[in-house]
N, C-alpha and C positions, 0 to 999 in steps of 0.2 A: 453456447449461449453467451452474450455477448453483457459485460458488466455495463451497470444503468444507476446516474445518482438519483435516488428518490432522495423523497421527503424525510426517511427513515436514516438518512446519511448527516442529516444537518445538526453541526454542534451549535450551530449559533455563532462561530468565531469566523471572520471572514475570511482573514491568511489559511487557518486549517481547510474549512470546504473547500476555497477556492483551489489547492495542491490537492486534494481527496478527487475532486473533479477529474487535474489533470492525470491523476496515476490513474484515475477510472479510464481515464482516452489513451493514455498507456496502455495499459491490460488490452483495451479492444485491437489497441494497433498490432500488437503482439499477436493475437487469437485471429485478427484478419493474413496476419503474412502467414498463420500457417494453415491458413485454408489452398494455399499454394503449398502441398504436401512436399514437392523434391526442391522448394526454395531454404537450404539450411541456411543457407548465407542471410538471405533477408529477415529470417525468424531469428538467428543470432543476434543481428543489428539489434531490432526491435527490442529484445530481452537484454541488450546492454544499454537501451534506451530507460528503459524502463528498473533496470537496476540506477541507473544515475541518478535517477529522478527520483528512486526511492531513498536515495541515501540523501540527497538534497533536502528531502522534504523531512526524512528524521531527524536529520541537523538540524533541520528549523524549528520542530518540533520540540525537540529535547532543550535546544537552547532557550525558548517557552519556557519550557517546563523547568529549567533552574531559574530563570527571573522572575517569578511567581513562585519560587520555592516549595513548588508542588510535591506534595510528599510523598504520592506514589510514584516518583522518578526510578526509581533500580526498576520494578515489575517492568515501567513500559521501557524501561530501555531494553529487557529481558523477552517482550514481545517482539518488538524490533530486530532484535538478534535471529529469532525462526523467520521471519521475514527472508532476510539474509541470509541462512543457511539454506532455506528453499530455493530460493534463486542460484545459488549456486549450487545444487542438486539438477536444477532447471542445464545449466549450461551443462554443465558432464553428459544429463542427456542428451542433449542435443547432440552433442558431439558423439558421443557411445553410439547413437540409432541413426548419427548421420542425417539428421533433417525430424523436422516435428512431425511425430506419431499422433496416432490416439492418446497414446498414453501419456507423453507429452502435454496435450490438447488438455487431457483428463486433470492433469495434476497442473496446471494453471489456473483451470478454474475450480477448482476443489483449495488447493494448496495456497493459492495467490488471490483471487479473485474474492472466494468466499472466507477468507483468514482478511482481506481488509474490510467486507462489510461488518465482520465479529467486532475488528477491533476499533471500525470507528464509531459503532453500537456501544460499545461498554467503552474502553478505555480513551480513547479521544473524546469522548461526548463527555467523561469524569473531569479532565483537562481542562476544557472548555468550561464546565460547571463551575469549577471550580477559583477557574480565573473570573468567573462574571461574579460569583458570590463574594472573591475578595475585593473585584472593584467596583463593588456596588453594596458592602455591608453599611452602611448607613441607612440603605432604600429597606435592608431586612429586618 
């Protein structure tokens, strides 16, 4: 099943959705090479695309998140970090099985997929909250 940004994705801040998009078209591109079972090469590409992108985007994010002196900065850097250790759990398999499995398949979108609608649900959408309420405490 292939990752989809709904409604349920939007923090409201336009830098964060619009990068939450692009790892969403990430992820797909990822789960489409490996529907090409014996292409390990193009499913690696893909999952080193989608690591850059992810590191890209938590540098943007995190760097947010100290110029609004957000106070839940260690947690989310701390989610980020499993992000990161999944993906590279990701590549060992790849390499170990030789090309994308099932289980592969399975733990992309279990491990990747569903770990960034959690986290733009709670902890990005806090971010965002957070930064609108500090630049807008006169409107509160």
């Amino acid at each position: 099943m292939y990752a989809e940004f709904t409604d349920d994705l939007v923090t409201g801040n336009e830098m964060i959705d619009t990068q939450h998009k692009e790892l969403i078209c990430k992820i797909n591109d990822l789960l489409k090479s490996c529907e090409e079972r014996s292409n390990q090469s193009g499913a690696a590409r893909m999952l080193n695309f989608l690591a850059d992108y992810t590191e890209y985007h938590f540098n943007e994010e995190e760097a947010l998140q100290e110029s609004i002196n957000y106070p839940g900065i260690k947690e989310h850097k701390e989610k980020h970090e499993e992000l990161r250790r999944t993906v590279q759990e990701l590549h060992e398999m790849l390499t170990e099985e030789e090309g994308p499995t099932d289980a592969f398949v399975e733990k992309v979108s279990e491990k990747v997929r569903d770990w960034l609608y959690y986290h733009i649900q709670t902890f990005d959408r806090s971010v965002a909250e957070f930064k609108f309420m500090r630049d807008n405490a006169e409107r509160i």
